[in-house]
N, C-alpha and C positions, 0 to 999 in steps of 0.2 A: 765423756771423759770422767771416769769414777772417782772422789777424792774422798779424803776421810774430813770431818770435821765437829769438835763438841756439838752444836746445835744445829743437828739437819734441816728440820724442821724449820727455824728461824732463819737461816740463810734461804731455804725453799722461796718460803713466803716475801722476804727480803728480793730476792730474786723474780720471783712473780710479779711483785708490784711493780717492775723496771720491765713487765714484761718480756723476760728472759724463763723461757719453758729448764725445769726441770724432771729429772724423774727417781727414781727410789727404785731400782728396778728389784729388788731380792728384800721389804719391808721383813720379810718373814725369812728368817735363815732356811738354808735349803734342807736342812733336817729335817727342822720342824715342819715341811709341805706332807700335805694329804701322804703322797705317794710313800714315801718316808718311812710313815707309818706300819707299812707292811713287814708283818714280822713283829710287831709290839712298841711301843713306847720309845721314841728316842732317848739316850741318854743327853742330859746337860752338856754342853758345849758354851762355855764361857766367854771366850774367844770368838766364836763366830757370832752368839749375841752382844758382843760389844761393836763390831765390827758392819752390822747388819742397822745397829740403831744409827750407826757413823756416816754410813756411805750415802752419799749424793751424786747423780753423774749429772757433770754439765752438758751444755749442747757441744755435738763437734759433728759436723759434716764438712764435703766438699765444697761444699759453695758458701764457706762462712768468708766472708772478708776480712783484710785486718781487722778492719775500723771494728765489725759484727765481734772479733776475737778480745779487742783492747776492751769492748763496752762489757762484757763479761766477766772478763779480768778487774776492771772496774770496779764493777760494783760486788766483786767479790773479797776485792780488799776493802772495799767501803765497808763492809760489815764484820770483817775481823779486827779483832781489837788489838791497836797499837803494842808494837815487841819494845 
């Protein structure tokens, strides 16, 4: 489940330590990949690099159970800071 959030990174790690697996699947916007390349130099896309440094996906399968969904949910308002 993909989210957007200021510090990937820190919620990653944040998450890790409760071991809870994340992943960063697109670190490198899809312009910027090898393939991309073909043809010359991508142009700046601003928007997809703000986007790209954002994105976290949490765990979601079939077999998560509530309990596995609330303890994720958890600790991922544990690390956002109070509205």
């Amino acid at each position: 489940m993909p989210i957007l959030v200021g510090d990937r990174d820190g919620l990653a790690d944040h998450l890790r330590s409760a071991g809870i697996e994340t992943r960063s699947l697109y670190p490198i916007p899809t312009y910027r990949q090898p393939i991309a390349e073909y043809g010359g130099p991508p142009s700046p896309l601003p928007g997809a690099e703000a986007c790209a440094a954002r994105v976290l996906n949490l765990p979601i399968y079939a077999q998560m159970s509530p309990g596995d969904i609330d303890d994720v949910v958890a600790h991922v308002a544990s690390f956002m800071p109070a509205r």
